[in-house]
N, C-alpha and C positions, 0 to 999 in steps of 0.2 A: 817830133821834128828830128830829133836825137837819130831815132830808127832809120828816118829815108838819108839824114846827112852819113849813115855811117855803110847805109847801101849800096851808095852810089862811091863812097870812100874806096871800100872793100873792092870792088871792079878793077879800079889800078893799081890795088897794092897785090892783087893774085894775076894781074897781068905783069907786072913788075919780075915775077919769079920765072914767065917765063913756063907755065907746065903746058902737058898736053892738054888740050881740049876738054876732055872726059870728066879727067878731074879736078879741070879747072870749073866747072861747071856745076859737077858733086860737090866740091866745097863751096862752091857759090850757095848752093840752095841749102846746103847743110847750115852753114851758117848764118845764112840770112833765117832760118827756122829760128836756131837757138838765139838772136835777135832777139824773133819776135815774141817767141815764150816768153824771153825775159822782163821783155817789158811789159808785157799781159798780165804776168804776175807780180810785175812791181805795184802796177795802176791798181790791179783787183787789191794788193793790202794797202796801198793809199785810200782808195774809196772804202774800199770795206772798215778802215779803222775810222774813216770820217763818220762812215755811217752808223757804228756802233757809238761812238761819243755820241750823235744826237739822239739816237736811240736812250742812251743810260742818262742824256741831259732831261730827258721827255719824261720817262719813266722816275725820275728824281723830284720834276714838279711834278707829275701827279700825286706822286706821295705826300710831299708839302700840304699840297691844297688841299687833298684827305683829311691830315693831320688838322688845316686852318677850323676847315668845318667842323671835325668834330669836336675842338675847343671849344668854337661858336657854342655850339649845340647844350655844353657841358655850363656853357655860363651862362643860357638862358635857361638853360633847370634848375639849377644853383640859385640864383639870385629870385628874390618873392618880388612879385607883382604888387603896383603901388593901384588900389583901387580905391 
């Protein structure tokens, strides 16, 4: 939302100077570019670090539950059967 409030922003403050055509134009598009890079790569390491946390949350229980079972395992060999 950020991005279209500061596009539409931009339009009167490069009409405000007053340039020719050409280059009011050029920096229109120039900067609305470097915009929208930015926020591309703001989102990509917002997302990206979410998705590494549930990634390392994921792979953290699976270890767990590895570890649970092979206690299990350890204490039903361990302990002698009542017959």
């Amino acid at each position: 939302m950020a991005l279209f409030i500061f596009v539409f922003g931009l339009w009167s403050i490069i009409k405000s100077y007053r340039p020719d055509p050409l280059s009011a134009v050029v920096f229109f598009v120039s900067a609305i570019c470097a915009a929208f890079a930015f926020v591309v790569t703001y989102l990509f390491l917002i997302y990206g670090a979410a998705v590494g946390a549930v990634y390392s949350v994921a792979k953290l229980t699976e270890s767990q539950l590895r570890l649970q079972a092979q206690q299990q395992q350890r204490r039903m060999y361990n302990h002698p059967h009542n017959h």
